[in-house]
C-alpha positions in Angstrom: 20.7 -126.0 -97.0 18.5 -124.6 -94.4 14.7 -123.6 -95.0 13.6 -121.2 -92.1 10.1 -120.3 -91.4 8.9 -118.0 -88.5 5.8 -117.9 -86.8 3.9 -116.1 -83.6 3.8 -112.8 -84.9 0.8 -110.8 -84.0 -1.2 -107.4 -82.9 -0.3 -106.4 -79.0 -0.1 -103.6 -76.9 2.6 -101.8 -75.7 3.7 -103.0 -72.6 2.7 -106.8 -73.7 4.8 -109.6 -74.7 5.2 -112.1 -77.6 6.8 -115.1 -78.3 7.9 -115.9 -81.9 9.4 -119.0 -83.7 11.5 -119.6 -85.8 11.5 -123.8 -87.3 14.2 -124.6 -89.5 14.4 -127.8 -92.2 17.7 -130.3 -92.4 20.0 -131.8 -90.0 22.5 -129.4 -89.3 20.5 -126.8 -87.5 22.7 -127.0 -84.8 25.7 -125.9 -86.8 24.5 -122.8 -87.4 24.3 -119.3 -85.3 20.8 -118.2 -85.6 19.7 -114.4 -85.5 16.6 -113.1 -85.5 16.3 -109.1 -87.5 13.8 -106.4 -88.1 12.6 -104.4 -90.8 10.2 -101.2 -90.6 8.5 -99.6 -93.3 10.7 -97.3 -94.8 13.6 -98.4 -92.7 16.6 -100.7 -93.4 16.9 -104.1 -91.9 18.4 -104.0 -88.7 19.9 -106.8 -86.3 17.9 -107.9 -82.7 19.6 -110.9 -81.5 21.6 -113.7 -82.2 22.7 -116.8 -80.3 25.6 -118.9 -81.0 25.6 -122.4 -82.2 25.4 -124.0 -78.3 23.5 -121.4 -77.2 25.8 -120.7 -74.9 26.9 -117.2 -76.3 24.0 -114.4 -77.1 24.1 -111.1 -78.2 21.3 -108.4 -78.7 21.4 -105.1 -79.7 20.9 -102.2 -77.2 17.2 -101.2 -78.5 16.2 -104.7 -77.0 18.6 -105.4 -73.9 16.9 -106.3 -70.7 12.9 -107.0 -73.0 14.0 -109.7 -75.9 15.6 -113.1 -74.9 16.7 -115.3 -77.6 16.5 -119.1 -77.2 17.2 -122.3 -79.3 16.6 -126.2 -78.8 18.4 -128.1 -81.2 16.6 -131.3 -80.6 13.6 -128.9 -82.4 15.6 -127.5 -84.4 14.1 -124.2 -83.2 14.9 -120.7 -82.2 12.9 -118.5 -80.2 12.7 -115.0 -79.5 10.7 -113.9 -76.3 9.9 -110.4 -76.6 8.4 -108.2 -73.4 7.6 -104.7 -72.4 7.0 -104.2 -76.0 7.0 -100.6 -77.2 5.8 -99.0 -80.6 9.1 -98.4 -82.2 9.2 -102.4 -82.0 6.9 -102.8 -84.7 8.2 -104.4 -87.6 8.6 -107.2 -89.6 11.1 -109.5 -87.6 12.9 -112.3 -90.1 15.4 -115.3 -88.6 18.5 -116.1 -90.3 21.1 -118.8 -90.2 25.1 -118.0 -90.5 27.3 -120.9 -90.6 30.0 -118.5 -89.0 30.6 -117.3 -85.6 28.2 -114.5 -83.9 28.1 -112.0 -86.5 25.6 -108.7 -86.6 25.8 -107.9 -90.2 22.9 -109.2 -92.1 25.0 -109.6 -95.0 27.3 -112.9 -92.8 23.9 -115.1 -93.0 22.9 -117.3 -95.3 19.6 -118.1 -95.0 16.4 -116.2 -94.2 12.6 -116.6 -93.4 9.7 -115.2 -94.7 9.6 -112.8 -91.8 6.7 -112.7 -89.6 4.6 -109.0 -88.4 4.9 -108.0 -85.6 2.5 -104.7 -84.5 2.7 -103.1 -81.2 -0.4 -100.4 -80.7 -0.1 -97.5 -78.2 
């Protein structure tokens, strides 16, 4: 079992950048592919970014390309997701989750979730 608990969330303006983390609990962090999701009011939960086991394989979804990198360290057991040029419609709160499968965008494949952690991007 994996416990997962983000952090760095925060108030920023558009245009501005943030760096959130995501710690996770137990020894076989590094078995799992990690994705980080979102969640507006009033909107469904929608997949960001995910990085394979390694880290050698990521994927993000088009809203994001070319602003959000996703990174992990094993040895931390730790995944990161650096967000720039931050716009409005990125406000939301963004959760990590574990999948003991491959690279998978459906947030129905993984396992384990965070709390989530809010992120608010002000015009």
């Amino acid at each position: 079992q994996v416990q997962l608990s983000e952090s760095g969330g925060g108030l920023v303006q558009a245009g501005g950048s943030l760096r959130l983390s995501c710690a996770a609990s137990g020894r076989t962090f590094s078995r799992y592919t990690m994705g980080w999701f979102r969640q507006a009011p009033g909107k469904e939960r929608e997949f960001v970014t995910a990085i394979s086991w390694s880290g050698g394989t990521t994927y993000s979804a088009d809203s994001v390309k070319g602003r959000f990198t996703i990174s992990r360290d094993n040895a931390k057991n730790t995944v990161y997701l650096q967000m720039n040029s931050l716009k409005p419609e990125d406000t939301a709160v963004y959760y990590c989750a574990a999948d003991l499968g491959p690279l998978r965008v459906g947030a129905g494949s993984y396992d384990y979730w965070g709390q989530g952690t809010q992120v608010t991007v002000s015009s």
